[in-house]
Each structure stands twice: as structure tokens, then as C-alpha cells.
PDB file of N, CA, C and O in Angstrom:
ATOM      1  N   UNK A   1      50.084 -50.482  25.540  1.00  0.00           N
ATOM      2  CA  UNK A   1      50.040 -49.276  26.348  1.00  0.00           C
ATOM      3  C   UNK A   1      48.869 -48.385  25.934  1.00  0.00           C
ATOM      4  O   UNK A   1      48.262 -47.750  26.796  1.00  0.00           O
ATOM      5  N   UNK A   2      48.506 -48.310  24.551  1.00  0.00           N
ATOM      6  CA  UNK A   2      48.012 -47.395  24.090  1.00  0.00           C
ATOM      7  C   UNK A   2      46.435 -47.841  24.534  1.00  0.00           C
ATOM      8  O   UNK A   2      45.740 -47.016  25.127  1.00  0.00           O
ATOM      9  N   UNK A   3      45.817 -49.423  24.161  1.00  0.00           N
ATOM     10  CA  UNK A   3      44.681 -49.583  25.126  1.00  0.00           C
ATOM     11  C   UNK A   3      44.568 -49.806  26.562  1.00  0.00           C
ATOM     12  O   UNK A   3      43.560 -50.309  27.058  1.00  0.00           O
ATOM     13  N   UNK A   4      45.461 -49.485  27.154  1.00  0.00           N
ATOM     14  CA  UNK A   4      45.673 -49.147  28.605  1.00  0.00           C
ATOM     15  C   UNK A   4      44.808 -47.506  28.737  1.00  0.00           C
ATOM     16  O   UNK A   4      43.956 -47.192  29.568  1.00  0.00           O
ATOM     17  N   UNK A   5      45.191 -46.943  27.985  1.00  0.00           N
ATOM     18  CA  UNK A   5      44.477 -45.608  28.148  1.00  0.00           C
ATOM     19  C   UNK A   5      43.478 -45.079  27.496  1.00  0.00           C
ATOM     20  O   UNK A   5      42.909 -44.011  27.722  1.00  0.00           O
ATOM     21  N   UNK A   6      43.209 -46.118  26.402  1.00  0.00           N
ATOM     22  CA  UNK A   6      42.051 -45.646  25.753  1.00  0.00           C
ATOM     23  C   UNK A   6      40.578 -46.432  26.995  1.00  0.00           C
ATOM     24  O   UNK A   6      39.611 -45.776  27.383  1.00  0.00           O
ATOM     25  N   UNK A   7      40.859 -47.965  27.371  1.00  0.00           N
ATOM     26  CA  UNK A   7      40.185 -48.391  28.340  1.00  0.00           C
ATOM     27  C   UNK A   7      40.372 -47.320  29.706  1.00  0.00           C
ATOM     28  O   UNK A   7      39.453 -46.612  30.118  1.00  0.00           O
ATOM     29  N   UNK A   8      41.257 -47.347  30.091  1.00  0.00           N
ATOM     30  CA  UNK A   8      40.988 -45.972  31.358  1.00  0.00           C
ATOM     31  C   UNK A   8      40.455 -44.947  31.083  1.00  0.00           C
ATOM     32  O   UNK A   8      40.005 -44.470  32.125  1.00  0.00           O
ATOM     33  N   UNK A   9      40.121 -43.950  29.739  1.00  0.00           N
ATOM     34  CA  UNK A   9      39.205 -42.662  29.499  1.00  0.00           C
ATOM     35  C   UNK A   9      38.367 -43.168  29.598  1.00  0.00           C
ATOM     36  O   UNK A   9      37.665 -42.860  30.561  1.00  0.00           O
ATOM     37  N   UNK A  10      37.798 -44.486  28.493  1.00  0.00           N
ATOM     38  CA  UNK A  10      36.241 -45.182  28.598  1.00  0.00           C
ATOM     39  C   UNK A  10      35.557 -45.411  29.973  1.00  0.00           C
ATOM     40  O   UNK A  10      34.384 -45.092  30.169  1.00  0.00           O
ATOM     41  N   UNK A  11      36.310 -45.950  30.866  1.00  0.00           N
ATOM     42  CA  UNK A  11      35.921 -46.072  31.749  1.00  0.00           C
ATOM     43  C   UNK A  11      35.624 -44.742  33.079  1.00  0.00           C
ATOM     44  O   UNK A  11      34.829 -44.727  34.019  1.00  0.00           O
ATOM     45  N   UNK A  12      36.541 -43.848  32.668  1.00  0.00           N
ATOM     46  CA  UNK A  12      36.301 -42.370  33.507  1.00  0.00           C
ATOM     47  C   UNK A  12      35.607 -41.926  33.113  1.00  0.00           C
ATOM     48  O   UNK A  12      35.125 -41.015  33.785  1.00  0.00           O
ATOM     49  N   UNK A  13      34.936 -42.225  31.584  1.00  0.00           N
ATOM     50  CA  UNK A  13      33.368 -41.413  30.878  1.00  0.00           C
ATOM     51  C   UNK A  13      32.490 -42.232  31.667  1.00  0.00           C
ATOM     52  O   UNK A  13      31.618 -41.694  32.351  1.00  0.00           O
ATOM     53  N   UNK A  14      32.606 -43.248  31.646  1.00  0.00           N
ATOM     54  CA  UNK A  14      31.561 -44.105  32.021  1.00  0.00           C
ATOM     55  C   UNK A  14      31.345 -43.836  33.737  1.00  0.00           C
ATOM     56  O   UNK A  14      30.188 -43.927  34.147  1.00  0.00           O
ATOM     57  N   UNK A  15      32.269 -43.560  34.577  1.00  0.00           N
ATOM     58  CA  UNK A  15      31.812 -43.250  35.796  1.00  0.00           C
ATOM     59  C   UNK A  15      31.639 -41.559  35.930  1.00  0.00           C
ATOM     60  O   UNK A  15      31.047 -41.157  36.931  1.00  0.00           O
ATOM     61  N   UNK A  16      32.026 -40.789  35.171  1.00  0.00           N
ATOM     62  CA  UNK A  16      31.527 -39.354  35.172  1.00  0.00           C
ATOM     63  C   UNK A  16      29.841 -39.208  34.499  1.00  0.00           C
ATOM     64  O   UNK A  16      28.967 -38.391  34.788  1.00  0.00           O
ATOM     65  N   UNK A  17      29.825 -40.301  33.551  1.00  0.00           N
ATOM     66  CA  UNK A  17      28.847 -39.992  32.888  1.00  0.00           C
ATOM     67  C   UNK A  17      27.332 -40.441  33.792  1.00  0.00           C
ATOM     68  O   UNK A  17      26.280 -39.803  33.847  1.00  0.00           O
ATOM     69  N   UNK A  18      27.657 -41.669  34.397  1.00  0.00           N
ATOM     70  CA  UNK A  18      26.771 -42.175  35.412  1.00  0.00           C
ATOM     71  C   UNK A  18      26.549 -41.386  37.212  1.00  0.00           C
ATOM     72  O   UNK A  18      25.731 -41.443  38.131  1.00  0.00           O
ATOM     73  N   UNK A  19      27.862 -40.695  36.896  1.00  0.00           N
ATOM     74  CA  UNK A  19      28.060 -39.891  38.396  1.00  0.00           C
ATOM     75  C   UNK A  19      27.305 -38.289  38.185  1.00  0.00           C
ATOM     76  O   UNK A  19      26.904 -37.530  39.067  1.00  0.00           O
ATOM     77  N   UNK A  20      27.279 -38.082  36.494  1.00  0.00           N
ATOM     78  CA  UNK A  20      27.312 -36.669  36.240  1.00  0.00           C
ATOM     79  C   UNK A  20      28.042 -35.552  36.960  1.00  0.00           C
ATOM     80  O   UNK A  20      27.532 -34.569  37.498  1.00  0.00           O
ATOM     81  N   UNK A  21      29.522 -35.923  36.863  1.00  0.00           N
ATOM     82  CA  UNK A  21      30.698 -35.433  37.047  1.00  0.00           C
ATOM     83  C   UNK A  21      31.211 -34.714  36.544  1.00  0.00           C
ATOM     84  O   UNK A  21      32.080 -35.391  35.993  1.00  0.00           O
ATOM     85  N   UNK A  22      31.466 -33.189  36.110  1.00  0.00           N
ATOM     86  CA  UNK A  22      32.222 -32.621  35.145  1.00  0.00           C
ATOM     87  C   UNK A  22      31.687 -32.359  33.752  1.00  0.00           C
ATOM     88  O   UNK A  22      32.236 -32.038  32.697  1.00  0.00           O
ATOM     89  N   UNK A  23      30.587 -32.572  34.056  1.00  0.00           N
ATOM     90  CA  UNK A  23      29.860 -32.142  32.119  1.00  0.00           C
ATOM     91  C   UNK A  23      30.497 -32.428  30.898  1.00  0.00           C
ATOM     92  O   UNK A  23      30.826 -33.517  30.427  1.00  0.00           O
ATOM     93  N   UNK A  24      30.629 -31.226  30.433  1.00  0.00           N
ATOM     94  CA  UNK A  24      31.579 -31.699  29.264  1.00  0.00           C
ATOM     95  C   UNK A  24      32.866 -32.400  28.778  1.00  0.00           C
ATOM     96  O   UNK A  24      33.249 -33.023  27.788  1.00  0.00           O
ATOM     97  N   UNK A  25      33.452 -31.890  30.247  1.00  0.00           N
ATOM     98  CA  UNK A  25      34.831 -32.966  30.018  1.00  0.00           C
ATOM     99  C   UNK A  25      34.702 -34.489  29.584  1.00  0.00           C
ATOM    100  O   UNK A  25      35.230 -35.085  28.645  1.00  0.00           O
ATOM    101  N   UNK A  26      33.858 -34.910  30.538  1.00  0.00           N
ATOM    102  CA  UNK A  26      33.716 -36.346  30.682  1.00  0.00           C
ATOM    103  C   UNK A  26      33.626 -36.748  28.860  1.00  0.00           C
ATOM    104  O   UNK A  26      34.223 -37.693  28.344  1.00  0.00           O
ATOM    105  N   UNK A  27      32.868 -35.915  28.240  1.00  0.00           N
ATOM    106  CA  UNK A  27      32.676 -36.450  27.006  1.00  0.00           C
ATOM    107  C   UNK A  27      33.752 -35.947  25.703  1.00  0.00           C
ATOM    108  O   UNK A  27      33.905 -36.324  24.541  1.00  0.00           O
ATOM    109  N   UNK A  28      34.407 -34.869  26.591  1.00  0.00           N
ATOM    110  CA  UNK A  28      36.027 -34.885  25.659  1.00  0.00           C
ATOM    111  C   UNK A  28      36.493 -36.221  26.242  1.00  0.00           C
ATOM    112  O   UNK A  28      37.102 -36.705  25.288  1.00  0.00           O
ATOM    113  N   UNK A  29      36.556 -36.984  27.111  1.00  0.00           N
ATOM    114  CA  UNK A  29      37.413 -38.063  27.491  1.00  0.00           C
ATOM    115  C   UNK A  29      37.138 -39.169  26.321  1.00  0.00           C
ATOM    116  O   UNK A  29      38.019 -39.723  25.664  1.00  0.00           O
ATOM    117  N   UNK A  30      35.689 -39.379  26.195  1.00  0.00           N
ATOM    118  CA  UNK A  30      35.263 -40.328  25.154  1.00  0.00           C
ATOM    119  C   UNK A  30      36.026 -39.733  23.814  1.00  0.00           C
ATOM    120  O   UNK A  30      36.644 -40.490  23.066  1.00  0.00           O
ATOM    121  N   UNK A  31      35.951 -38.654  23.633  1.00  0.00           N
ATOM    122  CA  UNK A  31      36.265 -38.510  22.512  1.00  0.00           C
ATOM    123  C   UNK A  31      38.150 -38.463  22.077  1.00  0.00           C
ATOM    124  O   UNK A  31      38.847 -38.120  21.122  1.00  0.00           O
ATOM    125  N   UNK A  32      38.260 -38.804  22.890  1.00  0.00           N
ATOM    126  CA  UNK A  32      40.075 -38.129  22.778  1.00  0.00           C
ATOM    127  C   UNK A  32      40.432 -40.256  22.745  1.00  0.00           C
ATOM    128  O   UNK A  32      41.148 -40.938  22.012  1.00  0.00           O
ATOM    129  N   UNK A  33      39.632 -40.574  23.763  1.00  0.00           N
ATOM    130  CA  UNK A  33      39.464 -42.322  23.697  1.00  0.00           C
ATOM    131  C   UNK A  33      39.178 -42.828  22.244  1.00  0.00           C
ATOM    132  O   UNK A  33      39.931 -43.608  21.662  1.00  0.00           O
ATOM    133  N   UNK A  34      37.981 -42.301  21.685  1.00  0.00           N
ATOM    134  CA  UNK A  34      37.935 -42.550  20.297  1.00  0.00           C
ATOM    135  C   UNK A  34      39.303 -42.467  18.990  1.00  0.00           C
ATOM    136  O   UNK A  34      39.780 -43.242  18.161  1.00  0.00           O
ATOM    137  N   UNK A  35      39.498 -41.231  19.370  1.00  0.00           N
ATOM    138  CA  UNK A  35      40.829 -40.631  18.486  1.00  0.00           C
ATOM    139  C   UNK A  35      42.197 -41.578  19.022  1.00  0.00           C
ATOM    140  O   UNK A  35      43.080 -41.902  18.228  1.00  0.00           O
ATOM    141  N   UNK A  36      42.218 -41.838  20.000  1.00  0.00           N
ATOM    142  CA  UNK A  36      43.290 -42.798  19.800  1.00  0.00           C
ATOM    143  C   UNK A  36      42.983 -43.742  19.240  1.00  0.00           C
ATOM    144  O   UNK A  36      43.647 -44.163  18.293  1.00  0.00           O
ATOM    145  N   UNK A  37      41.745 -44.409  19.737  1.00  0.00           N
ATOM    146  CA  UNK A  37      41.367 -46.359  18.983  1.00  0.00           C
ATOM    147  C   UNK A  37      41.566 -46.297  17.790  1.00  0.00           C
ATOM    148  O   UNK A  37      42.426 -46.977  17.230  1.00  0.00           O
ATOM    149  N   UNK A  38      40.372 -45.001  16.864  1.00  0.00           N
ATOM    150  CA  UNK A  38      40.896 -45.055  15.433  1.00  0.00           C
ATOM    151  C   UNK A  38      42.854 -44.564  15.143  1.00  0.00           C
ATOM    152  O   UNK A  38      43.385 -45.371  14.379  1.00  0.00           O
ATOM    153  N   UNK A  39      43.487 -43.829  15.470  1.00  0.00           N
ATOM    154  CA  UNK A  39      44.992 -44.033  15.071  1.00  0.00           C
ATOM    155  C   UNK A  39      45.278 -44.902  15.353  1.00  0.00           C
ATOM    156  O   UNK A  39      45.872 -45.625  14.553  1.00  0.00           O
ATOM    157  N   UNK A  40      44.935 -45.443  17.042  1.00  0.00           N
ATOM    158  CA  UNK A  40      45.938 -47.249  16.675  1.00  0.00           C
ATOM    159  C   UNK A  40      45.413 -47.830  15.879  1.00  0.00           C
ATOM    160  O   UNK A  40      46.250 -48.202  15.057  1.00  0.00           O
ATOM    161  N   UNK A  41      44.283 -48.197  15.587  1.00  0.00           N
ATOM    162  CA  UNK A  41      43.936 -49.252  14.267  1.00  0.00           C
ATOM    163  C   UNK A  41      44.532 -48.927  12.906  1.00  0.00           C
ATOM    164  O   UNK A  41      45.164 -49.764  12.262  1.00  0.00           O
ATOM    165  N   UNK A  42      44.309 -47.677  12.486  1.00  0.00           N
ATOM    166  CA  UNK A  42      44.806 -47.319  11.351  1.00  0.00           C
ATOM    167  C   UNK A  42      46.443 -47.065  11.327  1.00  0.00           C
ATOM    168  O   UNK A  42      47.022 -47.354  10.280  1.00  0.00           O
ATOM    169  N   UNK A  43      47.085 -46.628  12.242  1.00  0.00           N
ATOM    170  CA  UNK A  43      48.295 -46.830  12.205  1.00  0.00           C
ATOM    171  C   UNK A  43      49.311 -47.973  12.545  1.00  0.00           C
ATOM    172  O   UNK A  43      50.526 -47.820  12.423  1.00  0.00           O
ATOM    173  N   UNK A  44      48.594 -49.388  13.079  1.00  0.00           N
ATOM    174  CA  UNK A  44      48.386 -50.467  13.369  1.00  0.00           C
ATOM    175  C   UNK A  44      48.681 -51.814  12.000  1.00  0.00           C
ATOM    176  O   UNK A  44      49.360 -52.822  11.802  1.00  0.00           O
ATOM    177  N   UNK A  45      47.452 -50.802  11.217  1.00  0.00           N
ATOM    178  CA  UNK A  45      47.350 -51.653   9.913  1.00  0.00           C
ATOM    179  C   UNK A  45      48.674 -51.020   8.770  1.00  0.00           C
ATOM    180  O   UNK A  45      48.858 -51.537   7.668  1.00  0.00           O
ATOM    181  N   UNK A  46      49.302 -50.115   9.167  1.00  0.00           N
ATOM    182  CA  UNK A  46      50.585 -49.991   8.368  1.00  0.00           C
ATOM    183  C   UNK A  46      51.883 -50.602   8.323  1.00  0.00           C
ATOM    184  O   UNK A  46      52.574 -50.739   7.313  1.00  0.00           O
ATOM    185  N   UNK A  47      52.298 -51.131  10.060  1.00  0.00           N
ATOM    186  CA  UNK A  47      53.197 -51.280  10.435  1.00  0.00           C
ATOM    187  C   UNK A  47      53.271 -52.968   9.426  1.00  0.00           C
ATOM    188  O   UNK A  47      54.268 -53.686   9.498  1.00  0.00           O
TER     189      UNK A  47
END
């Protein structure tokens, strides 16, 4: 589930970013995408 939505932000940066859609948001999206990948990995490697 969790790369269900980290791939759907990546990909809404990637068409805001190419559309120049929304400015800054677009690149909170990457970044909120980032912050999940690193917790699932690292919280990933505990279980």
C-alpha cells in the first residue's frame, strides 16, 4: 500500500513538475514521497 502512494506522489511531481503546475507543492509531494520510502525501508528492516 505504502508504495502505491509513494509511486502516485512521484509521479504527480513528475507531471506537475513537467506541466509547471502548482510550484512549490509539487515539490512538497516529492518530498513527503521521500519521507515515506525512507520509513518504509527503515521500518521495514525492523519488522
Amino acid at each position: 500500500m505504502i508504495w502505491s502512494v509513494i509511486v502516485l506522489l512521484i509521479v504527480l511531481w513528475a507531471l506537475g513538475f513537467g506541466f509547471h503546475i502548482a510550484g512549490g507543492l509539487i515539490h512538497l509531494l516529492l518530498v513527503i514521497a521521500l519521507i515515506a520510502l525512507i520509513f518504509n525501508l527503515v521500518a521495514g528492516r525492523r519488522r
